[in-house]
C-alpha positions as CSV (number, residue, x, y, z in Angstrom):
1,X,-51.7,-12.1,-71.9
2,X,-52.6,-8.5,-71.2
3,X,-53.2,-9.7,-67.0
4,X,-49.5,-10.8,-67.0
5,X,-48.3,-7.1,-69.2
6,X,-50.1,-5.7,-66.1
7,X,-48.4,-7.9,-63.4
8,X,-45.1,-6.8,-64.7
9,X,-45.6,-3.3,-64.8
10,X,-47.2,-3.1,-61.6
11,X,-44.2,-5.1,-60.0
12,X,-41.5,-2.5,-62.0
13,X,-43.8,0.6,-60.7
14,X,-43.2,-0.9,-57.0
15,X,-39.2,-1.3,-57.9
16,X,-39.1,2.3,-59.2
17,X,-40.5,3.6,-56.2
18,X,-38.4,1.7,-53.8
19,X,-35.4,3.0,-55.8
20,X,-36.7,6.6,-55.5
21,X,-36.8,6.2,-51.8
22,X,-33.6,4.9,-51.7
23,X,-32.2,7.3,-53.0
24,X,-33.5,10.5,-51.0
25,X,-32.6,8.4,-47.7
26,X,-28.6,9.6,-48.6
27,X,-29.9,13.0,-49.2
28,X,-32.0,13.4,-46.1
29,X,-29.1,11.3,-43.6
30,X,-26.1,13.9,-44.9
31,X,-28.9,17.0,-44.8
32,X,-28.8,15.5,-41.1
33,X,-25.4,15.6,-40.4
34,X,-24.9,18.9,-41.6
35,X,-27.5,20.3,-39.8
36,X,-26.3,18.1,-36.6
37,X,-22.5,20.2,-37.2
38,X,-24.1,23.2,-37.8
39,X,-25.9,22.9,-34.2
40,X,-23.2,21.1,-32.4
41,X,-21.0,23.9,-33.2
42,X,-23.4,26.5,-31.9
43,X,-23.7,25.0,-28.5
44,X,-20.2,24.3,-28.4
45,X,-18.2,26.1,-25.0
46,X,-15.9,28.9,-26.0
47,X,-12.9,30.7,-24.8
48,X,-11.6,33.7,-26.2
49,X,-13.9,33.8,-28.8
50,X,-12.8,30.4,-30.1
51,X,-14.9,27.0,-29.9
52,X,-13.6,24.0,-27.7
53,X,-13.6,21.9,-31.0
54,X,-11.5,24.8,-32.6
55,X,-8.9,24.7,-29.8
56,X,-9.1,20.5,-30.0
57,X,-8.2,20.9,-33.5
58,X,-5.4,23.0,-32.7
59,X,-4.0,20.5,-30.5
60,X,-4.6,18.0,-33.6
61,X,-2.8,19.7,-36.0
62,X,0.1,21.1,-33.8
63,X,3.1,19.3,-34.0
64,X,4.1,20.4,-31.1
65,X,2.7,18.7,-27.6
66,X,-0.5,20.5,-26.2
67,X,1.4,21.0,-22.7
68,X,4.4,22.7,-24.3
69,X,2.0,25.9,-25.6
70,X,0.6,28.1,-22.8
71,X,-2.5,30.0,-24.6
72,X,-4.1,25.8,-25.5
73,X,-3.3,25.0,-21.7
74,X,-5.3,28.2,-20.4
75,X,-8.0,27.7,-23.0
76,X,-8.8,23.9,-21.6
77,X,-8.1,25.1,-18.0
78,X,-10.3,27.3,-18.6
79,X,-12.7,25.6,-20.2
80,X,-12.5,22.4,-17.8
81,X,-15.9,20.4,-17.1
82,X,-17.3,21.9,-20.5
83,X,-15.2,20.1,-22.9
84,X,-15.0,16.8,-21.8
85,X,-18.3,15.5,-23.2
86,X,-17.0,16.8,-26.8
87,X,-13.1,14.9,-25.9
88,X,-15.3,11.8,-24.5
89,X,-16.4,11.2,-28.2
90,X,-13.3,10.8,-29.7
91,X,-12.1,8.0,-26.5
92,X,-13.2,5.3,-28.8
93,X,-14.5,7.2,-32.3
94,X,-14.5,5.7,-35.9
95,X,-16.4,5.4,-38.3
96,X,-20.2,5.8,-37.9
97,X,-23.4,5.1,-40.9
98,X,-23.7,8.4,-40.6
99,X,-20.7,9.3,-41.3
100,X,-20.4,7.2,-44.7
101,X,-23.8,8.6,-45.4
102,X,-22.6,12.0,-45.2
103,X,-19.9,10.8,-47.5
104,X,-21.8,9.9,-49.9
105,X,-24.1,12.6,-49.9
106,X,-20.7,15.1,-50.2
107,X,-20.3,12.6,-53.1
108,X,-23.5,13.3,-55.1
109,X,-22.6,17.3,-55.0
110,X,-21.1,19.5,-57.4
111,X,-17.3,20.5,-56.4
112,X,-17.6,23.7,-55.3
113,X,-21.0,22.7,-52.9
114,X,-18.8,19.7,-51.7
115,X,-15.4,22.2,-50.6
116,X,-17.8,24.6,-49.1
117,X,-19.0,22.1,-46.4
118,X,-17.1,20.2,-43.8
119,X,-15.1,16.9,-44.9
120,X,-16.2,13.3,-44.7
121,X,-15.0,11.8,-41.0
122,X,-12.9,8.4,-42.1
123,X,-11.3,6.0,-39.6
124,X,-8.0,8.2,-39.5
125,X,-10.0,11.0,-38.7
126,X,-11.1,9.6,-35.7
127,X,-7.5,7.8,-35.1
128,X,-5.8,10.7,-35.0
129,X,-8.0,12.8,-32.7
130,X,-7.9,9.7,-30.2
131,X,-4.7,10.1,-28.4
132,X,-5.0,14.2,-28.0
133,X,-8.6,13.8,-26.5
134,X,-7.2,11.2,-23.9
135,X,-4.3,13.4,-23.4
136,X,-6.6,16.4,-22.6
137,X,-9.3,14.6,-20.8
138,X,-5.8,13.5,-17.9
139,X,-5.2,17.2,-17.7
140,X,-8.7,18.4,-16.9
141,X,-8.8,15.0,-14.8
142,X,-5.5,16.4,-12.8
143,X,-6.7,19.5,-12.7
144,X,-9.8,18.2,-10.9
145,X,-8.5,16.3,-8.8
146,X,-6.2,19.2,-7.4
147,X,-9.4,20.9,-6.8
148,X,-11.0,18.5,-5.3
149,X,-8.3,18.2,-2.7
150,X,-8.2,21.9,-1.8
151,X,-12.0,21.9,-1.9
152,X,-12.5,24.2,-4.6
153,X,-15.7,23.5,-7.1
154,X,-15.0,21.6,-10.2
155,X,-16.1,23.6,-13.3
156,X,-19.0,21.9,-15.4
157,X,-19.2,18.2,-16.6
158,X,-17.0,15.7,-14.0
159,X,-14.0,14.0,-15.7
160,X,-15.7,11.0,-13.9
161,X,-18.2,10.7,-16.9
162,X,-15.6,9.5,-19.5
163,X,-14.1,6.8,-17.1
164,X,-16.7,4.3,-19.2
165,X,-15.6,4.8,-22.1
166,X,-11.7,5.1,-20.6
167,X,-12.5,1.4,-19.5
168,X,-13.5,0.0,-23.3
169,X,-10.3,1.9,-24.4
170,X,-8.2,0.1,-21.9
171,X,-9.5,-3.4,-24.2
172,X,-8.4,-1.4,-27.7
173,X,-6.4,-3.9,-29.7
174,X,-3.8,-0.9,-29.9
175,X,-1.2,-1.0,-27.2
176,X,-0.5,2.5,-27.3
177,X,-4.2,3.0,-27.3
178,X,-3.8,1.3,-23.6
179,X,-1.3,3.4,-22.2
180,X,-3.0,6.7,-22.9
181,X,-5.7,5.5,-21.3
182,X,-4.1,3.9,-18.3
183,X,-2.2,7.3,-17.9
184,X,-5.9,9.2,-18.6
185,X,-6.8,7.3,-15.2
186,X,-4.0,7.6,-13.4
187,X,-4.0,11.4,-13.8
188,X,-8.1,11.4,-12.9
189,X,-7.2,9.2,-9.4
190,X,-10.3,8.4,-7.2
191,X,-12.7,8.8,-10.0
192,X,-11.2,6.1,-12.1
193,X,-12.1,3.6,-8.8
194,X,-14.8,2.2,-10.9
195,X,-12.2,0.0,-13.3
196,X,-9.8,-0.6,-10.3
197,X,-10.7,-4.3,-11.2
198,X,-9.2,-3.8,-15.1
199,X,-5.9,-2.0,-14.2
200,X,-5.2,-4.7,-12.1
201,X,-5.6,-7.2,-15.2
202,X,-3.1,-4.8,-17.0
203,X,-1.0,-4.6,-14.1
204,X,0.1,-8.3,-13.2
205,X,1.6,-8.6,-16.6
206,X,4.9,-7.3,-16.6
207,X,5.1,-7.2,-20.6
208,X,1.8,-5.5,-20.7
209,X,2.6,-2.1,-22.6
210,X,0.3,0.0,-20.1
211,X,1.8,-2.1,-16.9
212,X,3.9,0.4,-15.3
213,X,1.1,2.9,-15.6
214,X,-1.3,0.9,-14.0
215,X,0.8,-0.1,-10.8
216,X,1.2,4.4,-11.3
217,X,-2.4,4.5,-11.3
218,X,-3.6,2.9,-8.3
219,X,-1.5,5.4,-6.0
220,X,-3.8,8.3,-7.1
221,X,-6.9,6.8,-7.3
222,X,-6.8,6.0,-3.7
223,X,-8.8,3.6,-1.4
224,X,-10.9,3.1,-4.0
225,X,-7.5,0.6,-5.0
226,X,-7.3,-1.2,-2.0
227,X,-7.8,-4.6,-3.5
228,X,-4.6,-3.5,-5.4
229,X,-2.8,-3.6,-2.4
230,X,-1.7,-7.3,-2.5
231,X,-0.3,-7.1,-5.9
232,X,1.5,-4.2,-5.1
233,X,3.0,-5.7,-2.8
234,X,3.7,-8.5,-4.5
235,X,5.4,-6.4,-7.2
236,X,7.5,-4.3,-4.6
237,X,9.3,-7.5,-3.4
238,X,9.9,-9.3,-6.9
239,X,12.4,-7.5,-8.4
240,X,10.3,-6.4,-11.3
241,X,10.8,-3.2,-13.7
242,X,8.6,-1.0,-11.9
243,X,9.0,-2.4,-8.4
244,X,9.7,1.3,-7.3
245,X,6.4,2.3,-8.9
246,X,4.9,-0.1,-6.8
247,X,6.3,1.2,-3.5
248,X,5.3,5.0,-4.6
249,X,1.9,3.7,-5.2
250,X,1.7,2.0,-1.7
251,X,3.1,5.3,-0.5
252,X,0.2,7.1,-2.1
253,X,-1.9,4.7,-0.6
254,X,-0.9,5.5,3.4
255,X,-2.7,3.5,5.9
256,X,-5.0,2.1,3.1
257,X,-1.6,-0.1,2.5
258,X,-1.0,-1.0,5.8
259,X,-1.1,-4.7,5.2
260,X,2.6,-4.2,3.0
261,X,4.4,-3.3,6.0
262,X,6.2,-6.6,7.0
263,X,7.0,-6.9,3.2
264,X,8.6,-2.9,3.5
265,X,10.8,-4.0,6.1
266,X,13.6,-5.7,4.4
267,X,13.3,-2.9,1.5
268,X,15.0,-0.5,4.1
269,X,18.2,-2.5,3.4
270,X,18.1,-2.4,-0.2
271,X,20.8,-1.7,-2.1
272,X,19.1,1.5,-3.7
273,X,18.8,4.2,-1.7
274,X,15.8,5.3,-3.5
275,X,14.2,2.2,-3.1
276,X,15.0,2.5,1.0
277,X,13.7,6.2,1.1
278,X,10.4,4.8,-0.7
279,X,10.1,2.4,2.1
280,X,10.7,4.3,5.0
281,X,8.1,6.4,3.6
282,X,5.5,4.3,3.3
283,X,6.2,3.0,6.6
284,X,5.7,6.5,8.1
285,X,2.2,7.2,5.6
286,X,1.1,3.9,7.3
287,X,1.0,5.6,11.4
288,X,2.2,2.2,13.0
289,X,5.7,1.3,12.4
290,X,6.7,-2.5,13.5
291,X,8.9,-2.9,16.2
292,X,11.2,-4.6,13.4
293,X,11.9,-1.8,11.4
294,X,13.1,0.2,14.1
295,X,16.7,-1.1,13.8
296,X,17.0,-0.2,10.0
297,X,15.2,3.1,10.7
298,X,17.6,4.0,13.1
299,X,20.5,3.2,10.9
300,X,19.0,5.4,8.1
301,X,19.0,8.5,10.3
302,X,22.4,7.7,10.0
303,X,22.0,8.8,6.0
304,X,23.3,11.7,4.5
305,X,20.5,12.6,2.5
306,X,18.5,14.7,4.1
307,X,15.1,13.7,3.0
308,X,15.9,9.8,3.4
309,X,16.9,10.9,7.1
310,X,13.4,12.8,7.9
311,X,11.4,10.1,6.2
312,X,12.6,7.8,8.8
313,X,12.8,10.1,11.5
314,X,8.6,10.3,11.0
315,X,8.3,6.9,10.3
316,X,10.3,6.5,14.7
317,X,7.9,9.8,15.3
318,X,4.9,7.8,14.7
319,X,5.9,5.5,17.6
320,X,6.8,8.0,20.0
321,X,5.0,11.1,19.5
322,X,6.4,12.3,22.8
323,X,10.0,12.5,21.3
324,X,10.9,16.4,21.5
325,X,13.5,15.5,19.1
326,X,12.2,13.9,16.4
327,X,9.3,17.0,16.6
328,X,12.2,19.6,16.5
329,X,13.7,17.7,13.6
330,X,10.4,17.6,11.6
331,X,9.3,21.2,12.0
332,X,12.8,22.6,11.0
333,X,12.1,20.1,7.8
334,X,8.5,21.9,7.2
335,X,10.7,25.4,7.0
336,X,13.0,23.9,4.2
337,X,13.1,23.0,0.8
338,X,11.2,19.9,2.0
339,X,7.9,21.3,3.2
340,X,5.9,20.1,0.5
341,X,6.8,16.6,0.2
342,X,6.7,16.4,4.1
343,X,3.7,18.4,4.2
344,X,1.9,15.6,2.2
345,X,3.2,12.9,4.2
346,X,2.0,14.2,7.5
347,X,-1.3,14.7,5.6
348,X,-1.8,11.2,6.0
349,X,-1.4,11.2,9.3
350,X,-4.3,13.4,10.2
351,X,-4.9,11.8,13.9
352,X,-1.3,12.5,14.7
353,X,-0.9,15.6,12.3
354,X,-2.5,18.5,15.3
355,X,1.0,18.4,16.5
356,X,2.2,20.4,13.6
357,X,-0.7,22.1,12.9
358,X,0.4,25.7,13.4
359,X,3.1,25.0,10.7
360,X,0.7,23.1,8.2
361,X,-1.7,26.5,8.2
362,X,1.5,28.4,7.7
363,X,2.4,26.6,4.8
364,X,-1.3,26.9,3.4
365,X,-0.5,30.5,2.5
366,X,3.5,29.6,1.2
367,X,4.0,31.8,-2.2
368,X,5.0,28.0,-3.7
369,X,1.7,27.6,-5.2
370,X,2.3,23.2,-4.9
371,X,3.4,23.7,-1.2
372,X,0.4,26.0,-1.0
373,X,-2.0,22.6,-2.7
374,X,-0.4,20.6,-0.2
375,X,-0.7,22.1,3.0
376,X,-4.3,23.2,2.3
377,X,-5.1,19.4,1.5
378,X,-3.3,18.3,4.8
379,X,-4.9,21.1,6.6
380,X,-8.2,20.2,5.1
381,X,-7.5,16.4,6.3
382,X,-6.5,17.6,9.7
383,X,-9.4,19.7,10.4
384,X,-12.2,16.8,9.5
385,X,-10.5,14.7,12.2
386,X,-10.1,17.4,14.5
387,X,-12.9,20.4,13.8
């Protein structure tokens, strides 16, 4: 009798202990978590005196959008490469043990300990930080890319590291989830080359949410898209919603496109003039213009807009670079209101481009700081072909 007394006791003993355990594990895991704040928050990047997470939760608590207030767009220009690892978090955050174990250790405190230290993260915390970080990490990802087109140094951390978890956010069971994150990539362009494959998914269903995004995206990322290329086409010719997108995109692309020129051709009849202007574009961006588009390009130089006019007049160029008209035509356009736009083009013509090379480097110093982005790419393009 007294053996099994002492079975039972020993066997509560054990119980007792494990419950004591137990119970410091909360203690220790939200000690952790305060200690984790408490460090992240040292070695968080500042500006003006003011943490990147304290200018992210301005943008969170604004109701106004981040791009509409000047002091939070000089803070994350500033800022740049060091706050995308703490907007990368927030891509796809909810919920972690950690967090309910802070939560409960908040729980076993007395009030005024508990208000003293930072709230419990839920799943609308998290929620509602998701579309601002994606927001933010497409500006620094514009912003990059500019930079990377003029040359300059990117600041810090890439934008390219959060294109993984951009890529599980373009699978969120949220469609508005989606389209941030298509438009996050199709403001980052040739880093987002990587998931190429997944916008096209998104892209070949016209009543996909994020669709017109994606045919938006492949135009900035570049080469890196070309296996876009035959859906684009594909979209440009069927009459679909964002058909237009699709020609901008093959624009974009330049001679990486060049297979969607017999498709272009009939598009310089269309019936909207922006959809012609589009076409005649691309046709120029692509350096060989076939012999059959010569008719409608001639008719367009016809046109009374201006810039559908020079569009085709470089897209007939490109066939006879000889012509001392077409050259005259296209320099008095770089000394207009059009020198950007056909500042760009001719940047994607950089075996053909010398020829208006002493106009291209004066437009790299234009007081128009875009014209001044675009020349100094073109130049930049020009230059690598011919040192």
């Amino acid at each position: 009798m007294s053996a099994r007394k002492t079975d039972v006791s020993q066997s509560d003993v054990a119980k007792h202990k494990r419950s004591i355990n137990r119970l410091w594990v909360i203690p220790l895991a939200g000690l952790a978590v305060v200690m984790f704040l408490v460090i992240d928050e040292w070695l968080q990047p500042s500006y003006q005196a003011k943490a990147a997470r304290e200018w992210f939760e301005e943008v969170v608590a604004s109701s106004s959008a981040f791009y509409e207030r000047s002091e939070v767009l000089n803070a994350f220009c500033h800022l740049e490469g060091y706050a995308v690892p703490h907007l990368i978090r927030y891509v796809n955050g909810h919920t972690s043990r950690l967090d309910k174990a802070y939560g409960a250790f908040l729980s076993m405190l007395p009030n005024r300990l508990r208000a003293a230290l930072p709230a419990p993260r839920d799943d609308s915390y998290y929620y509602s930080r998701r579309f601002p970080a994606l927001e933010l990490l497409g500006y620094i990802g514009r912003l990059q890319r500019f930079k990377l087109e003029t040359g300059e140094p990117i600041v810090k951390t890439s934008v390219a590291s959060a294109v993984p978890s951009l890529r599980i956010a373009l699978k969120d069971g949220n469609a508005d989830i989606r389209v941030f994150a298509v438009q996050t990539l199709w403001f980052i362009g040739p880093p987002a080359g990587p998931v190429v494959p997944d916008l096209i998914k998104l892209a070949e269903n016209p009543n996909e949410r994020g669709a017109l995004e994606a045919v938006q995206a492949f135009g900035t990322v570049g080469p890196a898209a070309s296996n876009a290329v035959e859906l684009l086409t594909k979209i440009a010719i069927s009459g679909r919603a964002d058909a237009g997108a699709a020609v901008e995109s093959i624009v974009s692309l330049g001679q990486t496109a060049r297979s969607a020129a017999p498709a272009l051709v009939p598009l310089l009849s269309h019936a909207d003039e922006r959809m012609r202007t589009r076409a005649a574009r691309a046709l120029a961006h692509f350096g060989i213009t076939p012999d059959d588009a010569v008719p409608a390009l001639v008719q367009l130089r016809q046109s009374t807009n201006t810039w559908l006019k020079t569009v085709a007049t470089l897209a007939l160029w490109n066939r006879n670079l000889s012509d001392n008209d077409f050259k005259a035509e296209l320099t008095s356009a770089l000394e207009s209101e059009m020198a950007g736009p056909l500042a760009w083009s001719i940047g994607h013509l950089p075996g053909k481009a010398t020829a208006f090379l002493p106009e291209i480097q004066r437009l790299s110093n234009h007081t128009n700081a875009d014209v001044r982005r675009i020349a100094t790419n073109a130049l930049r393009k020009i230059l690598l072909n011919h040192p």
